[in-house]
Structures are given as structure tokens and as C-alpha cells.
Residue, then its C-alpha position, 0 to 999 in steps of 0.5 A: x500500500x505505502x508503495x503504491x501510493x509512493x509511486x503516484x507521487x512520483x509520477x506526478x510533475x514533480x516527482x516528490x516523495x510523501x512521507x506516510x504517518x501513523x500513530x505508532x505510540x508504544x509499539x506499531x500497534x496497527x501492524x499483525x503480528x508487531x511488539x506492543x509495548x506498555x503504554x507510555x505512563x508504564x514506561x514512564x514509572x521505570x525511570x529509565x532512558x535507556x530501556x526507553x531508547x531500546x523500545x524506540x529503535x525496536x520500535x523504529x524497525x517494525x514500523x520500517x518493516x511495513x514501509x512506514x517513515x514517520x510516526x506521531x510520536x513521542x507524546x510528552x504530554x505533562x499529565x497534572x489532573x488524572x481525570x483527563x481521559x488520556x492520561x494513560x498517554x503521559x510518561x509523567x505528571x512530573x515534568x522532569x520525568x517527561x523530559x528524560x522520557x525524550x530520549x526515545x527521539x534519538x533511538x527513533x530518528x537516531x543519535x544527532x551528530x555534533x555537528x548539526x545546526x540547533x534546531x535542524x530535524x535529524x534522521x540518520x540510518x534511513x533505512x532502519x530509523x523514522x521521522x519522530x513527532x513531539x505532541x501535542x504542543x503545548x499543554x494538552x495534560x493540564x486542562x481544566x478539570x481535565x477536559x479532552x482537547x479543553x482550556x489549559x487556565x494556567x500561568x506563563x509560569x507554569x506553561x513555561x515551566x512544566x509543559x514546554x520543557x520537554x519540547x526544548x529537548x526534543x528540539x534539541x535532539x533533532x526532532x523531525x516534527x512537532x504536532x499542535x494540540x487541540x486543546x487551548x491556552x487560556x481562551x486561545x486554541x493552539x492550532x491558531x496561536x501563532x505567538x507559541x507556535x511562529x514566535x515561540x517554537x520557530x523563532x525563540x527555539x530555533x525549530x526547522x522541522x515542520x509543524x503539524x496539526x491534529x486530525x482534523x484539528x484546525x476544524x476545531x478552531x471553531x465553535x462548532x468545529x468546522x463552522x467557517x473552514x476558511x477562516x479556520x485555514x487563514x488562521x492555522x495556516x498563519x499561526x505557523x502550522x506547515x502540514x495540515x490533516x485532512x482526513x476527508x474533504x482534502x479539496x475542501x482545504x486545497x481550494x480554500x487555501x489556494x483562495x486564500x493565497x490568491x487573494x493575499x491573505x496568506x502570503x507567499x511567504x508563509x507557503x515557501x516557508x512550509x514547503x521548505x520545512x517539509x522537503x527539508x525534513x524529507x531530505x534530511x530522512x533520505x526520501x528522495x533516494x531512497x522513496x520506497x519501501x526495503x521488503x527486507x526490512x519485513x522480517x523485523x516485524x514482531x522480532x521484539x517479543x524477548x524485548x518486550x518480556x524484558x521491559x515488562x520485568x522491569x517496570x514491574x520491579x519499578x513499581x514494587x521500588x516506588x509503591x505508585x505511580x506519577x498521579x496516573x491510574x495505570x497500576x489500578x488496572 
């Protein structure tokens, strides 16, 4: 399948790879047969970066297995009221735990070299690495009463010092990506704020990876969701977000940004700046010379079972040390 629709993208005038996406959170979970890992608050518990980068390169090998380059993850969410439904999601409510859970970057994308530019996306081992995405941006674990996709009501301080911390590592370490969330930050959606994500994100932190957005998630700009889509394209659009996704009416979204750019509402520059976001990742990840699928890679699925025996010993090992678990409800199961 990723090979089809790879070579329709390079029949067209261009010849541009696509890069294929899924959400490969704890183990390549769509794929028969593939290694299920713990779910991030387990990993979390353990304390340990190391067993984390194993599960990311193991991980990383499985999804390459099916073709796949890119995965939606890690998720560093900062779980700080357990009533959010996805809390399960968050390696942590303790912020400095979250960001040591970041190493699963490196082992997902591979290690940055000394030599790369702050702030630039980095996939080495094309063959046997992904593109990884940092999500969602920023404050999704802190909602109020814990509302999915809610308003975080918090201060500058906080936001600054318990949610964004994480997200300075990850830049750090090369991170390909980065996905916006569906939640707020005090009454502004994150899919539209532009002073975190251009201001903050690209030109504080130096990011030059490519900023995503959320399934369907400029739609929800709105109240109710999708209820003047152009004004919702004008504003992901120039908040920063470079990768929209449109999981249906995908004409829908090309014809009203064309109309947009036409009419000067988005400039142009806001256009070739995504456009060299994206390719720069794509190259970065060896796309273009290596587009399609290594059917040798096949033999890598599900070969993480012995792994996987190994990371559940140790989490529950960890959890017989503390006695508890971050805030999260996973022990209770």
C-alpha cells in the first residue's frame, strides 16, 4: 500500500516523495503480528532512558518493516489532573520525568551528530530509523478539570515551566516534527496561536522541522468545529502550522487555501516557508533516494517479543521500588 501510493507521487510533475504517518505510540500497534509495548505512563514509572531508547529503535524497525517513515510520536504530554481521559498517554505528571522520557527521539530518528545546526530535524540510518513527532504542543495534560482537547487556565509560569520543557529537548535532539494540540491556552486554541507556535517554537527555539496539526484539528478552531473552514485555514495556516490533516474533504482545504493565497491573505511567504520545512525534513530522512519501501526490512516485524518480556520485568520491579505511580491510574488496572 505505502508503495503504491509512493509511486503516484512520483509520477506526478514533480516527482516528490510523501512521507506516510501513523500513530505508532508504544509499539506499531496497527501492524499483525508487531511488539506492543506498555503504554507510555508504564514506561514512564521505570525511570529509565535507556530501556526507553531500546523500545524506540525496536520500535523504529517494525514500523520500517511495513514501509512506514514517520510516526506521531513521542507524546510528552505533562499529565497534572488524572481525570483527563488520556492520561494513560503521559510518561509523567512530573515534568522532569517527561523530559528524560525524550530520549526515545534519538533511538527513533537516531543519535544527532555534533555537528548539526540547533534546531535542524535529524534522521540518520534511513533505512532502519523514522521521522519522530513531539505532541501535542503545548499543554494538552493540564486542562481544566481535565477536559479532552479543553482550556489549559494556567500561568506563563507554569506553561513555561512544566509543559514546554520537554519540547526544548526534543528540539534539541533533532526532532523531525512537532504536532499542535487541540486543546487551548487560556481562551486561545493552539492550532491558531501563532505567538507559541511562529514566535515561540520557530523563532525563540530555533525549530526547522515542520509543524503539524491534529486530525482534523484546525476544524476545531471553531465553535462548532468546522463552522467557517476558511477562516479556520487563514488562521492555522498563519499561526505557523506547515502540514495540515485532512482526513476527508482534502479539496475542501486545497481550494480554500489556494483562495486564500490568491487573494493575499496568506502570503507567499508563509507557503515557501512550509514547503521548505517539509522537503527539508524529507531530505534530511533520505526520501528522495531512497522513496520506497526495503521488503527486507519485513522480517523485523514482531522480532521484539524477548524485548518486550524484558521491559515488562522491569517496570514491574519499578513499581514494587516506588509503591505508585506519577498521579496516573495505570497500576489500578
Amino acid at each position: 500500500m505505502v508503495n503504491d501510493f509512493q509511486n503516484g507521487a512520483l509520477s506526478t510533475r514533480l516527482g516528490i516523495p510523501y512521507i506516510d504517518g501513523i500513530d505508532v505510540v508504544h509499539g506499531h500497534s496497527a501492524a499483525y503480528g508487531a511488539t506492543i509495548f506498555l503504554h507510555n505512563s508504564g514506561l514512564g514509572v521505570t525511570r529509565d532512558p535507556l530501556l526507553i531508547k531500546k523500545i524506540g529503535a525496536a520500535t523504529a524497525l517494525e514500523v520500517r518493516a511495513n514501509g512506514i517513515q514517520y510516526t506521531f510520536a513521542p507524546c510528552i504530554a505533562v499529565c497534572r489532573d488524572p481525570r483527563w481521559g488520556r492520561c494513560y498517554e503521559s510518561y509523567s505528571e512530573d515534568p522532569e520525568i517527561v523530559r528524560l522520557m525524550t530520549e526515545i527521539i534519538s533511538s527513533l530518528q537516531g543519535e544527532i551528530t555534533d555537528d548539526s545546526e540547533k534546531g535542524a530535524p535529524f534522521v540518520n540510518g534511513h533505512k532502519q530509523k523514522i521521522a519522530a513527532c513531539a505532541k501535542h504542543y503545548v499543554g494538552d495534560g493540564e486542562t481544566h478539570l481535565g477536559e479532552n482537547t479543553g482550556n489549559t487556565m494556567i500561568s506563563s509560569k507554569k506553561m513555561f515551566g512544566i509543559h514546554m520543557p520537554a519540547y526544548n529537548d526534543s528540539v534539541i535532539k533533532g526532532v523531525a516534527t512537532i504536532m499542535t494540540s487541540y486543546s487551548s491556552w487560556n481562551g486561545v486554541k493552539m492550532h491558531a496561536n501563532g505567538k507559541l507556535v511562529t514566535g515561540y517554537l520557530k523563532n525563540k527555539l530555533k525549530f526547522k522541522g515542520f509543524v503539524i496539526s491534529d486530525w482534523q484539528g484546525i476544524d476545531s478552531i471553531t465553535d462548532p468545529p468546522h463552522a467557517n473552514y476558511t477562516y479556520s485555514i487563514l488562521a492555522g495556516i498563519n499561526a505557523g502550522i506547515d502540514m495540515v490533516m485532512v482526513p476527508l474533504n482534502y479539496t475542501e482545504f486545497i481550494d480554500g487555501l489556494t483562495y486564500l493565497v490568491k487573494s493575499k491573505f496568506i502570503p507567499m511567504s508563509r507557503i515557501d516557508d512550509a514547503v521548505r520545512r517539509i522537503l527539508r525534513v524529507k531530505f534530511t530522512m533520505g526520501l528522495f533516494e531512497n522513496p520506497l519501501a526495503d521488503y527486507s526490512m519485513t522480517k523485523y516485524l514482531g522480532c521484539q517479543v524477548n524485548f518486550l518480556r524484558i521491559a515488562l520485568f522491569k517496570t514491574v520491579a519499578y513499581v514494587c521500588r516506588y509503591r505508585h505511580f506519577n498521579g496516573c491510574l495505570f497500576f489500578n488496572h
